[in-house]
Wavefront OBJ file of the C-alpha trace (Angstrom):
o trace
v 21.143 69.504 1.788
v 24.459 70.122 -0.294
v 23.193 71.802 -3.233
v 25.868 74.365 -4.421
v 25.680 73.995 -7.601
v 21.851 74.362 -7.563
v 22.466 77.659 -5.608
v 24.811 78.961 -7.894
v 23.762 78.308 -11.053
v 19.914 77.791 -10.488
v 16.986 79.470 -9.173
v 16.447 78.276 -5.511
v 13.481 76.298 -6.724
v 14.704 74.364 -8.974
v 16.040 70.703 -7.696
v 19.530 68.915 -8.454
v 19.700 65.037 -8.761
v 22.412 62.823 -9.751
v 21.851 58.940 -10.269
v 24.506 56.714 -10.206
v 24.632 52.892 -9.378
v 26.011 52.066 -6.283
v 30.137 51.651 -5.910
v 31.798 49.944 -3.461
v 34.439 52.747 -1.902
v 33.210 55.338 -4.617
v 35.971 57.133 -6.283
v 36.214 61.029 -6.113
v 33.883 61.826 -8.743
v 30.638 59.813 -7.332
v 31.887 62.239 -4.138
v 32.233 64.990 -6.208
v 28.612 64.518 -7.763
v 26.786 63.612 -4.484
v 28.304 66.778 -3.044
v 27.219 68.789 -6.331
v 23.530 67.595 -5.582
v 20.314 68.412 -3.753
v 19.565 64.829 -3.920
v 21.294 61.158 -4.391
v 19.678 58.441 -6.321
v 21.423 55.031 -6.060
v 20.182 53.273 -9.132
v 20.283 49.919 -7.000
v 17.392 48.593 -10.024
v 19.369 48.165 -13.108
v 22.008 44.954 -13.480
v 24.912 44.136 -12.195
v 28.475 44.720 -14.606
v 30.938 42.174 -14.001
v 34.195 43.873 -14.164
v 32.528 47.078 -12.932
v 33.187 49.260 -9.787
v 29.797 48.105 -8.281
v 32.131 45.658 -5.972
v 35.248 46.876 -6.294
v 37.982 49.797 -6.471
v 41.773 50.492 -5.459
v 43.345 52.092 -2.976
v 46.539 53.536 -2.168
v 49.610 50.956 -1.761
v 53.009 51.447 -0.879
v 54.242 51.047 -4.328
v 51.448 50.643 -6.723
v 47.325 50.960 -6.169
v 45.733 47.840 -4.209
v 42.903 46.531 -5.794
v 39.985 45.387 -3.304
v 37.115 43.201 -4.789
v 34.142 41.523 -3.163
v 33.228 38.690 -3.657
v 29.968 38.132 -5.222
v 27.939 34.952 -5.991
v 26.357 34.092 -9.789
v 22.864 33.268 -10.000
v 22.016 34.904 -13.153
v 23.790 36.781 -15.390
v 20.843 39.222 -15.590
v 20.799 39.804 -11.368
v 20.048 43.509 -11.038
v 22.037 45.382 -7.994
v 19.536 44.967 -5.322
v 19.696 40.921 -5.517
v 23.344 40.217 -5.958
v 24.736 39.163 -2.794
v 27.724 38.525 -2.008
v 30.226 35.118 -1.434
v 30.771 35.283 2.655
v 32.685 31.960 1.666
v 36.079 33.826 1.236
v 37.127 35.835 4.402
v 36.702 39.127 1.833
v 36.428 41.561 5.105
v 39.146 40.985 7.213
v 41.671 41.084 4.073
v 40.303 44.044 2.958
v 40.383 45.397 6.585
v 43.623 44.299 6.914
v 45.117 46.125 3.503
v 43.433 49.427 4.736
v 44.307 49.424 8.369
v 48.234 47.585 7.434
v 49.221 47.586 4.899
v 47.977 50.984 2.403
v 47.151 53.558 5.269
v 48.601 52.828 8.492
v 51.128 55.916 8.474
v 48.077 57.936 6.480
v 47.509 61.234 8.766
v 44.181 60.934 9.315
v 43.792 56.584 9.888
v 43.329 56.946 13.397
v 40.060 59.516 12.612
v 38.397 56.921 10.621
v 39.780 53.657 11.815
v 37.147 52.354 14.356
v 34.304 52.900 11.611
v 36.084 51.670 9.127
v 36.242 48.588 11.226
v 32.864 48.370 12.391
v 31.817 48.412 8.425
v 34.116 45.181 8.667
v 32.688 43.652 11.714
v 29.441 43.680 10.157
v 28.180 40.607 8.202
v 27.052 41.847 4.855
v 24.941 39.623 2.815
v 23.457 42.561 -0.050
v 26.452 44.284 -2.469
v 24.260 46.909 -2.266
v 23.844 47.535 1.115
v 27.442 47.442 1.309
v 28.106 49.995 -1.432
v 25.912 52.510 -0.064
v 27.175 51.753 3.710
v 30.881 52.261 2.159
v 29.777 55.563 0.334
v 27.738 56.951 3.078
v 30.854 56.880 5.400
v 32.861 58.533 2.975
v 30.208 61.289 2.615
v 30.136 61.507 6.391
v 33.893 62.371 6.219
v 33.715 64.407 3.804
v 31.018 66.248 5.968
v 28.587 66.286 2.838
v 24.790 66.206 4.124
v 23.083 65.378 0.514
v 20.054 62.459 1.000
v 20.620 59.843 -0.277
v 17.697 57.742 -1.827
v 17.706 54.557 -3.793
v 15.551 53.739 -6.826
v 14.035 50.305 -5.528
v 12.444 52.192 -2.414
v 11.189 55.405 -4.942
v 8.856 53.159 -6.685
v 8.789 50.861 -10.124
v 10.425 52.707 -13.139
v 9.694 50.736 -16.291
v 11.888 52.817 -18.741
v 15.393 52.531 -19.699
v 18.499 55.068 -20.314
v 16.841 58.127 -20.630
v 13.453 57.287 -20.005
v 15.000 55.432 -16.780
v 16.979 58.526 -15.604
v 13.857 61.117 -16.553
v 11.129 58.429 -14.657
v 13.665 58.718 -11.535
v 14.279 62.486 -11.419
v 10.248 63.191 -11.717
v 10.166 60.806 -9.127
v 12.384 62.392 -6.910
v 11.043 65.629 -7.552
v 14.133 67.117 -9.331
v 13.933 69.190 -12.155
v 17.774 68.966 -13.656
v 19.709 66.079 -13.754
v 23.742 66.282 -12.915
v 25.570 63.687 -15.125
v 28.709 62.680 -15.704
v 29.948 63.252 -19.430
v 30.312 59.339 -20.517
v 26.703 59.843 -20.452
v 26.405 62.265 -23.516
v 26.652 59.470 -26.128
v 22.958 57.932 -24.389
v 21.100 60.547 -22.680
v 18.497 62.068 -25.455
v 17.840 65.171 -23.905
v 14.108 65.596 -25.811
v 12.966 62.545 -23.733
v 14.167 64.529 -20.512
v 12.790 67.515 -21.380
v 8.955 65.518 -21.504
v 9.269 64.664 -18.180
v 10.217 68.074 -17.335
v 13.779 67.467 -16.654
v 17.327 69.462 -17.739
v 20.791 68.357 -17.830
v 23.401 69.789 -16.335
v 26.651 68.109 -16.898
v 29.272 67.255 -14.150
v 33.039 68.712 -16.126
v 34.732 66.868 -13.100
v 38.261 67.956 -12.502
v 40.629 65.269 -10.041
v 41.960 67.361 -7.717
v 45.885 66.824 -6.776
v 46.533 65.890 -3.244
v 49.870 64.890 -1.021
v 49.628 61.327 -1.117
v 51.159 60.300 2.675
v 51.384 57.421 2.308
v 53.403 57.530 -0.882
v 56.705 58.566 -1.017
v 57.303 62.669 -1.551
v 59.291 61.625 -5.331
v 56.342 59.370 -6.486
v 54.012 60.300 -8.565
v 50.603 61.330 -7.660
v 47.974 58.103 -8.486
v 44.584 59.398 -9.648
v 41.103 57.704 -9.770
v 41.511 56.052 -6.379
v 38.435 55.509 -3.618
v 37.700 58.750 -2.096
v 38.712 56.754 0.998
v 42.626 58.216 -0.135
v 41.673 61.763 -0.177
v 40.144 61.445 3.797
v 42.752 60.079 4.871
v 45.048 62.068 3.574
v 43.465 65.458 3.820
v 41.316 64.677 6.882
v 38.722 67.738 7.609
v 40.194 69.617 4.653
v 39.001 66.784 2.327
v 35.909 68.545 0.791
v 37.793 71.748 0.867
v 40.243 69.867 -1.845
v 38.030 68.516 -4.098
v 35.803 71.508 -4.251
v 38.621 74.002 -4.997
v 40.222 71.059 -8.156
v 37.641 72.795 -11.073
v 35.358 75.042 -11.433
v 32.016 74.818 -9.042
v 29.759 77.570 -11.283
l 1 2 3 4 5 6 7 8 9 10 11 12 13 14 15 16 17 18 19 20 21 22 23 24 25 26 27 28 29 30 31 32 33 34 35 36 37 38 39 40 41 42 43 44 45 46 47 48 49 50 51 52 53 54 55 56 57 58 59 60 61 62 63 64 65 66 67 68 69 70 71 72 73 74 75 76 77 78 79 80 81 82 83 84 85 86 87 88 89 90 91 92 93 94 95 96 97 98 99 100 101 102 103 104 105 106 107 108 109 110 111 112 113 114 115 116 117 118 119 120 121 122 123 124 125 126 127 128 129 130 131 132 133 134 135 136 137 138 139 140 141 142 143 144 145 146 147 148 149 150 151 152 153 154 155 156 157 158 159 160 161 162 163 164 165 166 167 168 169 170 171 172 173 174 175 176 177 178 179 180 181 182 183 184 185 186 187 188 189 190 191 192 193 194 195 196 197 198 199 200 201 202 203 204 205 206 207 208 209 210 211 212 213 214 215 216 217 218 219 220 221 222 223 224 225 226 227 228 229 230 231 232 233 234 235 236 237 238 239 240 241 242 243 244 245 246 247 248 249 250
């Protein structure tokens, strides 16, 4: 397992987890935070957000960032992660395929590294968001060459809490005793409730790291908050070398 952050700044008993719901092409700091961890919780349980990055993110485009969405179906407006599926109606995968392989990274350096599982992920018929989400964030973590497990909360068991409670009933679960979160978190998590399940926090202090975007030109400026996808393939095998080396790591 990853776990350098646990090895640094804990005792080699004590266990890192992060929980995040699942992205579709996670952006640098899901990376970041999976990487930071001795274990990966998709929180596949809660509900979907319309307008979220649970089916969607940019990428890189020749001029500005290319936003790629999936479609999804409405059943409910109170469908959790695990049961949205998604609208195979619109031909979604090959123009998505079609903007990464043509159109955004073509010319990147390392395209041709990536570019026949990248298309397989395409190939396949997806019918769950979620398993999509984690298939698109366990090839980036692949890349990246980051060996964290990665677990989701509807195979862990039933967790009938919410927000903290939630996030303290998943960590016990899991067998962690410190949570890594992200700082948006700090005006929900109550930290007493963690600490009666037996649970710290640790927070995340991400820092973006600044990259040569290739597929940019050299006078443009650099576009943060992409998919990781940018930073592989761009930076290739050095990838996780970059973002480790953008803040501090403790």
């Amino acid at each position: 397992m990853s776990g350098r952050t646990a090895s640094n700044s804990h005792d080699t008993d004590r266990v890192l987890a992060a929980v995040h719901q699942p992205h579709y092409w996670p952006w640098l700091g899901l990376i970041d935070k999976i990487d930071r961890s001795d274990c990966f919780v998709m929180l596949d349980t809660v509900q979907f957000e319309r307008r979220g990055w649970q089916n969607r993110n940019y990428v890189a485009g020749p001029g500005k960032p290319v936003l790629l969405t999936v479609p999804v179906t409405q059943a409910s407006r109170d469908e959790t992660i695990l049961d949205k599926k998604i609208d195979n109606t619109q031909k979604w995968r090959t123009k998505h395929h079609r903007a990464l392989a043509e159109h955004c990274y073509r010319k990147a350096p390392y395209w041709g590294d990536y570019a026949e599982e990248i298309a397989h992920l395409y190939e396949t018929e997806w019918e769950d968001l979620a398993e999509l989400a984690i298939a698109t964030t366990r090839l980036l973590t692949r890349g990246f060459g980051i060996d964290t497990p990665i677990l989701r909360a509807s195979e862990l068991g039933d967790f009938p809490g919410h927000k903290s409670e939630l996030l303290a009933q998943i960590c016990a679960k899991a067998g962690a005793h410190t949570l890594l979160s992200g700082a948006g978190a700090k005006d929900y998590l109550d930290p007493g409730i963690m600490n009666r399940h037996g649970v710290d926090i640790e927070w995340q202090d991400f820092d973006h790291p600044v990259y040569r975007q290739h597929t940019r030109g050299p006078a443009d400026e650099f576009v943060p908050r992409l998919s990781a996808i940018d930073l592989l393939l761009n930076a290739g095998p050095d990838a996780l070398s970059v973002l480790r080396q953008a803040g501090s790591r403790g």
